[in-house]
Biopython code that builds the backbone (N, CA, C, O; Angstrom):
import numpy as np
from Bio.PDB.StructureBuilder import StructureBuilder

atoms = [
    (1, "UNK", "N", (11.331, 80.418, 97.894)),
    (1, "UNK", "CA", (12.513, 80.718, 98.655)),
    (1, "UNK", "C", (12.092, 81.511, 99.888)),
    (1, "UNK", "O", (12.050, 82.736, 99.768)),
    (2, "UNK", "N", (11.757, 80.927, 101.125)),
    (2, "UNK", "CA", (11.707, 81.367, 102.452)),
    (2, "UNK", "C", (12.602, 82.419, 102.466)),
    (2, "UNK", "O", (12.514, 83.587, 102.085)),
    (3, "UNK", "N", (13.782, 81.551, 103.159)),
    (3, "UNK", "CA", (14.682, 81.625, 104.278)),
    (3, "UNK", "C", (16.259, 82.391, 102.870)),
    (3, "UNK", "O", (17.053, 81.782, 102.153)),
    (4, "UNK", "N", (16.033, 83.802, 103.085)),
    (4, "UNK", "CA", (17.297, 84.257, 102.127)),
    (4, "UNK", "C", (18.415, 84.188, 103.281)),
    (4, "UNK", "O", (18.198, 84.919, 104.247)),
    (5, "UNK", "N", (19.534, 83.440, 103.307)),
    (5, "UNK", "CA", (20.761, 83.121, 104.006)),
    (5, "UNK", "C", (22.230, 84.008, 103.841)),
    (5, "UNK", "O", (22.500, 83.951, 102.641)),
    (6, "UNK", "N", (22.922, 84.529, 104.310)),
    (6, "UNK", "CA", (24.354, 85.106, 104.022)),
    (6, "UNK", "C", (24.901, 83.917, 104.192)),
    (6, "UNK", "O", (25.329, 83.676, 105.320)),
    (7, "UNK", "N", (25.047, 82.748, 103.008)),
    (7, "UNK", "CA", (25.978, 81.392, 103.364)),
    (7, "UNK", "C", (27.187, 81.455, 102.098)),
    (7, "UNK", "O", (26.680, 82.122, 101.196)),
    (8, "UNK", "N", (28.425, 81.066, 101.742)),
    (8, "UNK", "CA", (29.132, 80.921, 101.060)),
    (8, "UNK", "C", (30.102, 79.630, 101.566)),
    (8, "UNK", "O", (30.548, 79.216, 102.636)),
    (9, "UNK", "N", (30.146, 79.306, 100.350)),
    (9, "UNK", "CA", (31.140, 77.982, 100.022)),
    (9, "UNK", "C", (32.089, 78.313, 98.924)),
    (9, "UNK", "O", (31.752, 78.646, 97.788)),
    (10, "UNK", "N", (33.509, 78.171, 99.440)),
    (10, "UNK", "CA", (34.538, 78.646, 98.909)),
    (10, "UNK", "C", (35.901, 77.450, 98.634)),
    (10, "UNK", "O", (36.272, 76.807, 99.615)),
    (11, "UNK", "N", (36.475, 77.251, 97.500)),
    (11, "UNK", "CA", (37.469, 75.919, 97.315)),
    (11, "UNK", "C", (38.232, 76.784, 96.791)),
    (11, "UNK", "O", (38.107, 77.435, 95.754)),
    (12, "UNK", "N", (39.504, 76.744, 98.016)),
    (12, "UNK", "CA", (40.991, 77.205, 97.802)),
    (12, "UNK", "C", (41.853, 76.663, 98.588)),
    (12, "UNK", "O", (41.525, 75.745, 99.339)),
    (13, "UNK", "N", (43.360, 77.253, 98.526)),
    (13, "UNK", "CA", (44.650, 76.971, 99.220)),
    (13, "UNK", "C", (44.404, 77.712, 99.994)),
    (13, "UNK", "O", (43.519, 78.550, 99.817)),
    (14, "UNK", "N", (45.186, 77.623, 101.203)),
    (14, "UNK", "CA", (45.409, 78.848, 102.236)),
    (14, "UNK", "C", (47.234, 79.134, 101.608)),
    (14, "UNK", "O", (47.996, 78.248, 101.223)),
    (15, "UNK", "N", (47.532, 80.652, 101.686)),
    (15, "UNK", "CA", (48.350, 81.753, 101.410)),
    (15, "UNK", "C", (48.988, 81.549, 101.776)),
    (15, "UNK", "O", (50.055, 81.398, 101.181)),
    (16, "UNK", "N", (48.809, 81.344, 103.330)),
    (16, "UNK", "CA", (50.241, 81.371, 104.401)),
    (16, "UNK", "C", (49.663, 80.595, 105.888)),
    (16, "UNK", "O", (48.524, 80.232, 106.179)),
    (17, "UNK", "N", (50.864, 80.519, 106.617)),
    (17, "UNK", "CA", (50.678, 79.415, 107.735)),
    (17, "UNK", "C", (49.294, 80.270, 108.679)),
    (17, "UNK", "O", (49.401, 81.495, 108.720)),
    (18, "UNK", "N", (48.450, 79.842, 109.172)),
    (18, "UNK", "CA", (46.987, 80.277, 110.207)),
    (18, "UNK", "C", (48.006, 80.776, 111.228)),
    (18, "UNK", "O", (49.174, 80.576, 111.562)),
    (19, "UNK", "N", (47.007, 81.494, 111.533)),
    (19, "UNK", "CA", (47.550, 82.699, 112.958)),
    (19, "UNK", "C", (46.529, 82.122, 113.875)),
    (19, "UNK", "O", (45.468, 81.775, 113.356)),
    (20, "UNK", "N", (46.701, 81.948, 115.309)),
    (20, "UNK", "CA", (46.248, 81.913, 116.390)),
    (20, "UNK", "C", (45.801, 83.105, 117.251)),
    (20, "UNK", "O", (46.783, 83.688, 117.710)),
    (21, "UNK", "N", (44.720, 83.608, 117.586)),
    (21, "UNK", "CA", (44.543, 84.283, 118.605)),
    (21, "UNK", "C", (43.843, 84.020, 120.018)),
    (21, "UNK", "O", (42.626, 83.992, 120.203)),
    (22, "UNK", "N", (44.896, 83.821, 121.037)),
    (22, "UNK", "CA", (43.897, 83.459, 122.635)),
    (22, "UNK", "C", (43.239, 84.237, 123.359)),
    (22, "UNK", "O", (44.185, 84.655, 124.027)),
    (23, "UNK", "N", (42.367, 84.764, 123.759)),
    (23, "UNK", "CA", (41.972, 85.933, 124.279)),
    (23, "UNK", "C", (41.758, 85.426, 125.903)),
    (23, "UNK", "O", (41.574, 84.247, 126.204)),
    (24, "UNK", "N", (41.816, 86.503, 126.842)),
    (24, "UNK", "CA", (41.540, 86.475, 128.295)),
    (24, "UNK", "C", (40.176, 85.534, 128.618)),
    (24, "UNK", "O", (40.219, 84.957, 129.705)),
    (25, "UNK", "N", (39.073, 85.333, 127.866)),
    (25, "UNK", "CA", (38.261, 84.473, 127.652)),
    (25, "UNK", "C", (37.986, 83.336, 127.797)),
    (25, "UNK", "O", (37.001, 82.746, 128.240)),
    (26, "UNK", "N", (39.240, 82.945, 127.258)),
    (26, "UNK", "CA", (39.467, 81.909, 127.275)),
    (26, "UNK", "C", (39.469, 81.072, 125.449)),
    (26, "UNK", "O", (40.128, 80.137, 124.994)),
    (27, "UNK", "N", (38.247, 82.101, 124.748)),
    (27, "UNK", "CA", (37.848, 81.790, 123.373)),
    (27, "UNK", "C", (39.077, 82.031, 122.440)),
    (27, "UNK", "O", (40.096, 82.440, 122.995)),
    (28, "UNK", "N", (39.105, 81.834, 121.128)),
    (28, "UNK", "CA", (40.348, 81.518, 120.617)),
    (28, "UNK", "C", (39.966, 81.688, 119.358)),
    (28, "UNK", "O", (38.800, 81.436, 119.054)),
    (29, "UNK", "N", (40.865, 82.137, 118.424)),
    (29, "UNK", "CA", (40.406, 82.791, 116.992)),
    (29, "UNK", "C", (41.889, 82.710, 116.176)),
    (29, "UNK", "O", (42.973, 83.141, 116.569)),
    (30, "UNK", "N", (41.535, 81.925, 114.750)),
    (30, "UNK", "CA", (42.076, 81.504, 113.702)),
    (30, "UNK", "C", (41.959, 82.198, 112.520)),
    (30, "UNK", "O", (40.850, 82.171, 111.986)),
    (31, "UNK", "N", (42.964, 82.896, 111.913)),
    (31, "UNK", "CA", (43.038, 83.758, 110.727)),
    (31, "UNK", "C", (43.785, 83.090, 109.610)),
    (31, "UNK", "O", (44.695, 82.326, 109.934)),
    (32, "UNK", "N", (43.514, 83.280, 108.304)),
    (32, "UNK", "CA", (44.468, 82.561, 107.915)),
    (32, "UNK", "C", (43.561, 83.677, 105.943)),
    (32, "UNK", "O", (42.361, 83.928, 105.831)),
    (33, "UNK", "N", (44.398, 83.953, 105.103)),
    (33, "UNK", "CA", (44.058, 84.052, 103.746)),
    (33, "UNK", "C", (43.677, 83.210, 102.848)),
    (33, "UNK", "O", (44.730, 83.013, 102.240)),
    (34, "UNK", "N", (42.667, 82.406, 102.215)),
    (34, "UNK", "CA", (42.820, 81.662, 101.307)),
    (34, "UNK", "C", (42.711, 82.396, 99.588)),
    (34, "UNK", "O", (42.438, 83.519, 99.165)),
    (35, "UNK", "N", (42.997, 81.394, 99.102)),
    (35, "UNK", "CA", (43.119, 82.092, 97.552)),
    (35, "UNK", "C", (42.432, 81.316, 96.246)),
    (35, "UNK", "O", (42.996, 80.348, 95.737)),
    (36, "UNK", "N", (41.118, 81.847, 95.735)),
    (36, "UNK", "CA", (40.533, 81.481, 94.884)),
    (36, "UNK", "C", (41.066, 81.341, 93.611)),
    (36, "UNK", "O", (42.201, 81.775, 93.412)),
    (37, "UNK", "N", (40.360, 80.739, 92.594)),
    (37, "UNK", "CA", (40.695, 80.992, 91.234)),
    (37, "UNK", "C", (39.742, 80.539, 90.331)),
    (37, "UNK", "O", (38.905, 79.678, 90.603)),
    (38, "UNK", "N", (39.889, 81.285, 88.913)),
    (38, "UNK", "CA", (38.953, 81.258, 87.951)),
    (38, "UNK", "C", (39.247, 81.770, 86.697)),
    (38, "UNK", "O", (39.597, 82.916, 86.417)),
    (39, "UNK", "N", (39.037, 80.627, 85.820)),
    (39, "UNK", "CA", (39.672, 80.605, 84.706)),
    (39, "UNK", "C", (38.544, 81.379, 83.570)),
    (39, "UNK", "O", (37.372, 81.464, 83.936)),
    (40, "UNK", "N", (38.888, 81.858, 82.379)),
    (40, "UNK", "CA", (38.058, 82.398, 81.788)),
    (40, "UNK", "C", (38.992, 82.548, 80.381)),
    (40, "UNK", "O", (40.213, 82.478, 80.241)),
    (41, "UNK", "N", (37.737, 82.822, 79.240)),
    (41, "UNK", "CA", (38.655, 83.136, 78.130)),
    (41, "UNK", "C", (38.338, 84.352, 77.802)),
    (41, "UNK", "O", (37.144, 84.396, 77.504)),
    (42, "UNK", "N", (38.963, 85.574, 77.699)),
    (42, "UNK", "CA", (39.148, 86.561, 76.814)),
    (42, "UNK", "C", (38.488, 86.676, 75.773)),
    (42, "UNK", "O", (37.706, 85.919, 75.198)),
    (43, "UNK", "N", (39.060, 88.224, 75.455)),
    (43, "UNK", "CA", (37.502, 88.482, 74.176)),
    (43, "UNK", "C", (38.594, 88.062, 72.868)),
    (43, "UNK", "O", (38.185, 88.225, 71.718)),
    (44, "UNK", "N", (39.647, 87.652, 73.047)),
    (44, "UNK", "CA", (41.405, 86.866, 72.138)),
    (44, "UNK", "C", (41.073, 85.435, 71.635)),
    (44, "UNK", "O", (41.418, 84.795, 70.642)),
    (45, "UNK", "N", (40.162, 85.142, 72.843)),
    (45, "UNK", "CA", (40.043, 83.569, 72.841)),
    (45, "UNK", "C", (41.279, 82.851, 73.811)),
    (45, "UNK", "O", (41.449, 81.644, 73.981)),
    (46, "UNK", "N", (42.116, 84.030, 74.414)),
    (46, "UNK", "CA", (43.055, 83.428, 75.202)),
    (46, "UNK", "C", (42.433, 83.330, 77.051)),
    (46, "UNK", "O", (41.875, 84.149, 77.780)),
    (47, "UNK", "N", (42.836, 82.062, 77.219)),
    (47, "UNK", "CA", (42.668, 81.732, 78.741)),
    (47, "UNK", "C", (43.575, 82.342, 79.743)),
    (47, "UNK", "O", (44.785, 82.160, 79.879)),
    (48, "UNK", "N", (42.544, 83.313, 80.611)),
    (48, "UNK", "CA", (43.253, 83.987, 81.735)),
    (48, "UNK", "C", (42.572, 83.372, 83.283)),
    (48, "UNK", "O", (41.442, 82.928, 83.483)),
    (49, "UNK", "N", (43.291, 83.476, 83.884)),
    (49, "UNK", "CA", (43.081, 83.363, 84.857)),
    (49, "UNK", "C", (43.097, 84.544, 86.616)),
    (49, "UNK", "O", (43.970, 85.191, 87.193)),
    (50, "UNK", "N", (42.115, 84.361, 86.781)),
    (50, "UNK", "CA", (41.663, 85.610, 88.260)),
    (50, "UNK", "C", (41.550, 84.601, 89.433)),
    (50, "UNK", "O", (40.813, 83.655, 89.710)),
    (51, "UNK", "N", (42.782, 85.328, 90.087)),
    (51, "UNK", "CA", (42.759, 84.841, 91.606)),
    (51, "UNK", "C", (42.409, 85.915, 92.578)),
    (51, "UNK", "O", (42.778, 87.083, 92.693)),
    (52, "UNK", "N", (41.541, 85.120, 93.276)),
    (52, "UNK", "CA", (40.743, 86.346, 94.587)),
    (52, "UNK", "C", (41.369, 85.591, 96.035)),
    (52, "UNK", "O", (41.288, 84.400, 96.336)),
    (53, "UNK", "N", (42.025, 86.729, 96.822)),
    (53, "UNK", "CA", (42.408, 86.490, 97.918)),
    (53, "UNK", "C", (41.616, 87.127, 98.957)),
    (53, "UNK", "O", (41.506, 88.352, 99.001)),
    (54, "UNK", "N", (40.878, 86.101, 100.064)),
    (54, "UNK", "CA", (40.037, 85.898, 101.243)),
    (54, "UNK", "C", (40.302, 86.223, 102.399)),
    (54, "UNK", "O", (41.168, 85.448, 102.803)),
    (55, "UNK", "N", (40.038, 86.934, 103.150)),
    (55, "UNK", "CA", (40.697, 86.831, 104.168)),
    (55, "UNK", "C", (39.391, 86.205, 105.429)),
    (55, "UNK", "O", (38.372, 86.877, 105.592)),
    (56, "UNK", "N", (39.600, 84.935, 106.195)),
    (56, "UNK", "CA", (39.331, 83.904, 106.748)),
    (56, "UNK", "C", (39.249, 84.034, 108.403)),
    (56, "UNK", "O", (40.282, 84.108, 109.068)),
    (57, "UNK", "N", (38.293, 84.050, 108.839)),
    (57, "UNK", "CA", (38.503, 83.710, 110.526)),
    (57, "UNK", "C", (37.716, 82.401, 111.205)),
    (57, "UNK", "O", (36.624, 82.121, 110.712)),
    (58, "UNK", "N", (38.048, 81.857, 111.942)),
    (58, "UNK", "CA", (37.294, 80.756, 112.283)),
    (58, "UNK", "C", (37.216, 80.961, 113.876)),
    (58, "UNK", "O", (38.057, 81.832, 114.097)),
    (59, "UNK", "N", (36.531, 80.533, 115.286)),
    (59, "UNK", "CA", (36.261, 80.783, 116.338)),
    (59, "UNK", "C", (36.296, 79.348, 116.710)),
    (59, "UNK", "O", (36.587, 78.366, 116.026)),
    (60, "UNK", "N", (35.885, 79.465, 118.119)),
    (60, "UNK", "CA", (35.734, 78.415, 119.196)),
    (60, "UNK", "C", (36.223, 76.705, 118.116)),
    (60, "UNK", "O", (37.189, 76.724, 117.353)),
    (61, "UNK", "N", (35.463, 75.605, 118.281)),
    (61, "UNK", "CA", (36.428, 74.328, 117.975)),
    (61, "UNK", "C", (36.572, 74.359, 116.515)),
    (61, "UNK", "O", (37.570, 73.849, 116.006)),
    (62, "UNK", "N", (35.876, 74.783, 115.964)),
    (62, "UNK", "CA", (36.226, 74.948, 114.428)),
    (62, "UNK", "C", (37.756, 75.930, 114.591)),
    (62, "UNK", "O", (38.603, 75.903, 113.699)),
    (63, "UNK", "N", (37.831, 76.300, 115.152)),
    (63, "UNK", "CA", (39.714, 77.439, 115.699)),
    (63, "UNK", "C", (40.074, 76.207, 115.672)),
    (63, "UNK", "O", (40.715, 75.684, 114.759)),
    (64, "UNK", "N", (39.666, 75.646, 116.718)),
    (64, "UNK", "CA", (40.982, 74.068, 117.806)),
    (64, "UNK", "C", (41.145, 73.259, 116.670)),
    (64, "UNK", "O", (42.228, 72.684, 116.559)),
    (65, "UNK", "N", (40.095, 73.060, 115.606)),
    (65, "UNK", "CA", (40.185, 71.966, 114.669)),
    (65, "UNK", "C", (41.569, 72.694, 113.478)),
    (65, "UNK", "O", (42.551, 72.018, 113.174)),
    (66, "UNK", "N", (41.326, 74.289, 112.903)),
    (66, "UNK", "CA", (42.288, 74.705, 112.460)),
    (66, "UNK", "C", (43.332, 74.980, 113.168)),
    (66, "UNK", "O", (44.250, 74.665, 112.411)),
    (67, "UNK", "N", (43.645, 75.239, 113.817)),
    (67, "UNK", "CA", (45.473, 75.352, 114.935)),
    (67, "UNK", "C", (46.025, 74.258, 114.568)),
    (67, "UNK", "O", (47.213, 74.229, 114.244)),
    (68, "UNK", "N", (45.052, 72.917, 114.560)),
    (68, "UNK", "CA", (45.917, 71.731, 114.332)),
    (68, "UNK", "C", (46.110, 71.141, 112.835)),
    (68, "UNK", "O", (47.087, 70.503, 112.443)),
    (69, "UNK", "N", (45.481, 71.336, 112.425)),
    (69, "UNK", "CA", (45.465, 70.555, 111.136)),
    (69, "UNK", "C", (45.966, 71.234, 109.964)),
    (69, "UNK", "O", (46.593, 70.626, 109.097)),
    (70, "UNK", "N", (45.660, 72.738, 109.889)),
    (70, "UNK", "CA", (45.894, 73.790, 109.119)),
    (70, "UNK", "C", (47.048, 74.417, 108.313)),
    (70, "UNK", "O", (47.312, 75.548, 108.721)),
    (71, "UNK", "N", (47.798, 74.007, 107.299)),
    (71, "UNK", "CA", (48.635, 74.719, 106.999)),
    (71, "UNK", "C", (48.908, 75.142, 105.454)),
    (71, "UNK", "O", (48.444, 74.657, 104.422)),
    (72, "UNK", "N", (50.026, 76.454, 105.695)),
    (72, "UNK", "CA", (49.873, 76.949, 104.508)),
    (72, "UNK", "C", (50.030, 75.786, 103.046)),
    (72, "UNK", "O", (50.692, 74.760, 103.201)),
    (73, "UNK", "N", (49.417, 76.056, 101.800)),
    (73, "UNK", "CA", (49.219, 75.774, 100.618)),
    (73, "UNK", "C", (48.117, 74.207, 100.514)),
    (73, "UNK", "O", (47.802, 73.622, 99.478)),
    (74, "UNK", "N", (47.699, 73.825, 102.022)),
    (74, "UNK", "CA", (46.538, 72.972, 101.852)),
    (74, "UNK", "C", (45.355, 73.673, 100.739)),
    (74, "UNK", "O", (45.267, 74.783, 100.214)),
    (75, "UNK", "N", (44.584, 72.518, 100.687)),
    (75, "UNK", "CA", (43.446, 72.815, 99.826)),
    (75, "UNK", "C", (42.196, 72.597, 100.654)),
    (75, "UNK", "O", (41.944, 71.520, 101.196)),
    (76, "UNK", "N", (41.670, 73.330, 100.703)),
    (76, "UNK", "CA", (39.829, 73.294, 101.610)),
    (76, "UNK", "C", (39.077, 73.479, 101.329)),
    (76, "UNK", "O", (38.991, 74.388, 100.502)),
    (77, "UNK", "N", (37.904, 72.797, 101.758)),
    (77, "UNK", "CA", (36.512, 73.513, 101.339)),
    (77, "UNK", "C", (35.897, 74.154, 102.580)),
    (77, "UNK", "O", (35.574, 73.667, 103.663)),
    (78, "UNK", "N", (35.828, 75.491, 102.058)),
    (78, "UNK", "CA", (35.491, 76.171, 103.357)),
    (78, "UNK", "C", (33.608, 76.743, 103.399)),
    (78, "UNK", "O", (32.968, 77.261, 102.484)),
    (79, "UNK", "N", (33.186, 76.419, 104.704)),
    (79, "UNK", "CA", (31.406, 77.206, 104.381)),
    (79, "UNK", "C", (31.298, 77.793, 105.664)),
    (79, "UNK", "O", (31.688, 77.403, 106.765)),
    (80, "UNK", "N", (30.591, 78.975, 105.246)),
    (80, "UNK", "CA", (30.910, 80.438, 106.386)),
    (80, "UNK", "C", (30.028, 81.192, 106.075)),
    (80, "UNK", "O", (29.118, 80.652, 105.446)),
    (81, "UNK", "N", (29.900, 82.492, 106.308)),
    (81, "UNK", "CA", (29.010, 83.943, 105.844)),
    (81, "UNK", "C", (30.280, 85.125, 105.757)),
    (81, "UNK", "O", (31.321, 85.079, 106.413)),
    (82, "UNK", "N", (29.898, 86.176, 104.774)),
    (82, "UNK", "CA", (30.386, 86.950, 104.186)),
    (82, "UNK", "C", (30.088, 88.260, 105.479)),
    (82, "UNK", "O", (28.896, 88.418, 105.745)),
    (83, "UNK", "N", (30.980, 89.060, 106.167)),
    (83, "UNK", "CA", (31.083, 89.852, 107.115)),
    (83, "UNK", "C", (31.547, 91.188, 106.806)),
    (83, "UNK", "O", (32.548, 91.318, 106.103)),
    (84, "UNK", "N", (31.087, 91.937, 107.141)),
    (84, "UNK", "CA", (31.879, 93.513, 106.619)),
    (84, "UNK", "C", (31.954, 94.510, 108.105)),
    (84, "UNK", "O", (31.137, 94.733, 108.999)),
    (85, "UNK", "N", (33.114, 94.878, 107.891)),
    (85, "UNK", "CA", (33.805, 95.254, 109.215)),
    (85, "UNK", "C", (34.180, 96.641, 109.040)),
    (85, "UNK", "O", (34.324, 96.990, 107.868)),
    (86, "UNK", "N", (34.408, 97.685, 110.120)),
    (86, "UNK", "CA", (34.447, 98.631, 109.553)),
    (86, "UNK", "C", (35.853, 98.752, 111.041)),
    (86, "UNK", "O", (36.021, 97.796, 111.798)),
    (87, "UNK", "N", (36.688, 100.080, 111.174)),
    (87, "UNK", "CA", (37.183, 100.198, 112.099)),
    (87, "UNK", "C", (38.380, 101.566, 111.649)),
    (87, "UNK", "O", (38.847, 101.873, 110.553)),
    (88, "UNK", "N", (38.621, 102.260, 113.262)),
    (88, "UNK", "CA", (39.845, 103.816, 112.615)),
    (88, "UNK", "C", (41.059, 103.007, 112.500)),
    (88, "UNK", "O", (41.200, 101.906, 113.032)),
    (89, "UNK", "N", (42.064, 103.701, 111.666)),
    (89, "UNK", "CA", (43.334, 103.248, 111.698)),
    (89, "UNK", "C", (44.078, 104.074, 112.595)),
    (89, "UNK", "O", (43.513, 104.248, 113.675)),
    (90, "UNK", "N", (44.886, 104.482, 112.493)),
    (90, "UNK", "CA", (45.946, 105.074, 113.643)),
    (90, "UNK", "C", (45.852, 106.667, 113.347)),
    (90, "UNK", "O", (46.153, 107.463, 114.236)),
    (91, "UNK", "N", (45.410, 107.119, 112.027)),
    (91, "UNK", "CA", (45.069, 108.355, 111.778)),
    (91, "UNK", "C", (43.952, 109.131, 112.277)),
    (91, "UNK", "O", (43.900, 110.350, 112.442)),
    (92, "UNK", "N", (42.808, 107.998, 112.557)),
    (92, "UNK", "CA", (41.981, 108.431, 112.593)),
    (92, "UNK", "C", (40.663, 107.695, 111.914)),
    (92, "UNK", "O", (39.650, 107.300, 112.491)),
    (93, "UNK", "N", (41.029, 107.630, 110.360)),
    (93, "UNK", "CA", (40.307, 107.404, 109.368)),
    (93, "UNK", "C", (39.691, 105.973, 109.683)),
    (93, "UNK", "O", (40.106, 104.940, 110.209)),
    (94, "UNK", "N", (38.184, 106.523, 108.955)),
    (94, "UNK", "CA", (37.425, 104.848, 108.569)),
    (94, "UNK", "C", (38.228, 104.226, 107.692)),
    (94, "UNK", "O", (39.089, 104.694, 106.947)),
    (95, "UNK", "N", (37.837, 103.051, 107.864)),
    (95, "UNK", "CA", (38.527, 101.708, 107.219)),
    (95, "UNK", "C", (37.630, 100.770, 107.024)),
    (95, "UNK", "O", (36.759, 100.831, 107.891)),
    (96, "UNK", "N", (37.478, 99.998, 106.326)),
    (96, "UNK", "CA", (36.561, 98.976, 105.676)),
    (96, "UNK", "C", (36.788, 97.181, 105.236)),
    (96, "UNK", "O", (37.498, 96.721, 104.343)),
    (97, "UNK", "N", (36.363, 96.827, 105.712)),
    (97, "UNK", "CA", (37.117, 95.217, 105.362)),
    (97, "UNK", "C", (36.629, 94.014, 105.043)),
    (97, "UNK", "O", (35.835, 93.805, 105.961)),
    (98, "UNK", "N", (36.586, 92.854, 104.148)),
    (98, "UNK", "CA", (35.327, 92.108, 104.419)),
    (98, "UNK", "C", (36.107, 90.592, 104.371)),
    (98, "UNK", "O", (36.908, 90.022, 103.631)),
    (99, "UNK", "N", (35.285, 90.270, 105.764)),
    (99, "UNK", "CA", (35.761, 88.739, 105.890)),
    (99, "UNK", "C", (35.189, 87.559, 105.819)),
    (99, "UNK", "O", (34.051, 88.018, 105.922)),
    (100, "UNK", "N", (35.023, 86.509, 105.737)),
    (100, "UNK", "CA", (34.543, 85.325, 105.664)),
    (100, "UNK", "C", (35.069, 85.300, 106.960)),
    (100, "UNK", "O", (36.211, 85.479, 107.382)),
    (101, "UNK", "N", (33.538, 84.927, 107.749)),
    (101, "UNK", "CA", (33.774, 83.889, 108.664)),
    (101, "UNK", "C", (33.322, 82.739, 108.718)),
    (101, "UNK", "O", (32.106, 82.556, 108.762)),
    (102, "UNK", "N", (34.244, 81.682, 108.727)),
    (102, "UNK", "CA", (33.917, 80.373, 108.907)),
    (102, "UNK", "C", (33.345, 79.670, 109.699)),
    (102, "UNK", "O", (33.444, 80.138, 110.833)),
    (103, "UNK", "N", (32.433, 78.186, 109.626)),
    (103, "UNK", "CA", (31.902, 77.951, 110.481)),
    (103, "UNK", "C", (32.195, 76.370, 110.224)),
    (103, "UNK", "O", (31.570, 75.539, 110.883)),
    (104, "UNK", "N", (32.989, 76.038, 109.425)),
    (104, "UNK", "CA", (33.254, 74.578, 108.756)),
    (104, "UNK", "C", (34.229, 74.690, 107.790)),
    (104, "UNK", "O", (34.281, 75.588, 106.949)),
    (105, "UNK", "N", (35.129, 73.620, 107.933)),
    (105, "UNK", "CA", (35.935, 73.052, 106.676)),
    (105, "UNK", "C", (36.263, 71.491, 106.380)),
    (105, "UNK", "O", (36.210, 70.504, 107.114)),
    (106, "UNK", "N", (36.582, 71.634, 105.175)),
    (106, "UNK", "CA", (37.277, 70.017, 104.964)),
    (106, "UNK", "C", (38.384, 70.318, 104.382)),
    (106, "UNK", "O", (38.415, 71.339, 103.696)),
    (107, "UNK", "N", (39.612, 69.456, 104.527)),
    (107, "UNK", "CA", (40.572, 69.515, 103.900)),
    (107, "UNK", "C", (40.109, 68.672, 102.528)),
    (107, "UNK", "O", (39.151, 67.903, 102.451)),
    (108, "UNK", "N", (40.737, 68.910, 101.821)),
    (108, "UNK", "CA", (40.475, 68.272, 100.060)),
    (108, "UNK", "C", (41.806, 67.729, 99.249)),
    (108, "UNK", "O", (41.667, 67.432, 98.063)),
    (109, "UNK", "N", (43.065, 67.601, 99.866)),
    (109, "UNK", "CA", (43.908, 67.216, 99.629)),
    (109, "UNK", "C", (45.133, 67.104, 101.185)),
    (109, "UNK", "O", (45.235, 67.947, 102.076)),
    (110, "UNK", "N", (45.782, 65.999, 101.076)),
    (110, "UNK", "CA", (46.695, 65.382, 101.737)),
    (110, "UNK", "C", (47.624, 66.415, 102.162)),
    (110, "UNK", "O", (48.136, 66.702, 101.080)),
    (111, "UNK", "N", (48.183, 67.171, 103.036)),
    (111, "UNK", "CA", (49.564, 67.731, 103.203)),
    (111, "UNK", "C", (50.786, 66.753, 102.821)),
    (111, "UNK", "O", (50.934, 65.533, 102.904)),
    (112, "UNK", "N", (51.534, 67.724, 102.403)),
    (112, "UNK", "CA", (52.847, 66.665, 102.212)),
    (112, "UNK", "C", (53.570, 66.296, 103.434)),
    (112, "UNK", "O", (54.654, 65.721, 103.338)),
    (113, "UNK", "N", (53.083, 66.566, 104.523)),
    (113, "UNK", "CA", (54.000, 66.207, 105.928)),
    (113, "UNK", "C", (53.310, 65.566, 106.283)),
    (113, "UNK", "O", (52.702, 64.899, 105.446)),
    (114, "UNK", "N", (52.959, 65.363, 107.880)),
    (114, "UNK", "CA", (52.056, 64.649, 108.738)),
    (114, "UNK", "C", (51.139, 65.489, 109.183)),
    (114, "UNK", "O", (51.391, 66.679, 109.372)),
    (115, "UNK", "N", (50.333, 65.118, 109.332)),
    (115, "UNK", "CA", (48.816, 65.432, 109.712)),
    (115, "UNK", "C", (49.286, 65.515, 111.343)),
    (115, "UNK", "O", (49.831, 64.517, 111.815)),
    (116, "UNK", "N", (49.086, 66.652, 112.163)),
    (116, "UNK", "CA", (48.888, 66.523, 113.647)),
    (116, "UNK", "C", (47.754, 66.557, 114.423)),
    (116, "UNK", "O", (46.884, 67.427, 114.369)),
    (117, "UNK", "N", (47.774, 65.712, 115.059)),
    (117, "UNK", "CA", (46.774, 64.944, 115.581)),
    (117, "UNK", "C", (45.863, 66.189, 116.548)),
    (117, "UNK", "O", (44.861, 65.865, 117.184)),
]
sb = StructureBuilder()
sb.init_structure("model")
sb.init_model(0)
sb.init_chain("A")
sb.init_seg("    ")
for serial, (resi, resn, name, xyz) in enumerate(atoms, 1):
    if name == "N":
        sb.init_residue(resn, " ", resi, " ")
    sb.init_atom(name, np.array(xyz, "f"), 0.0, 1.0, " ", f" {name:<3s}", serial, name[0])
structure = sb.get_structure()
């Protein structure tokens, strides 16, 4: 093993409808939550289930490709690197955050509307 990578591949829904951001730049940035899951059995023998919620950014045409196609309760396969962000809140205080940023997706199931082009 060369080459140790920060890569992750992640299969979920997205939460809620993608957010757009345009900047003076001209560059353009896509947010959106997706939501994992994972089933397991208990020390009962009963099946529980753990959902982990993501929080997602995507940049330049991988953005243009989500603005359009993207919406809430699709299913994706998303591959990105794992990011940790730090920043003050309005108090003052550190704050801590960790995001997936994306660099690719596929959709993995049909929307129930139309696909925009």
């Amino acid at each position: 093993m060369n080459n140790l990578r920060n890569k992750v591949n992640l299969i979920g829904r997205l939460g809620a409808q993608p957010e757009t951001m345009k900047f003076e730049t001209g560059r353009k940035l896509v947010r959106f939550s997706l939501a994992t899951n994972d089933r397991y059995k208990n020390k009962n023998g009963e099946w529980q289930e753990d959902v982990q919620w993501h929080n997602v950014t995507v940049w330049g045409k991988v953005a243009d490709r989500a603005e359009k196609i993207l919406e809430k309760g699709q299913e994706i396969l998303l591959e990105g690197k794992i990011s940790y962000q730090s920043y003050e809140n309005t108090q003052g205080e550190k704050r801590y955050s960790t995001v997936i940023e994306g660099n690719d997706f596929m959709l993995l199931n049909k929307p129930s509307g139309e696909v925009k082009a």
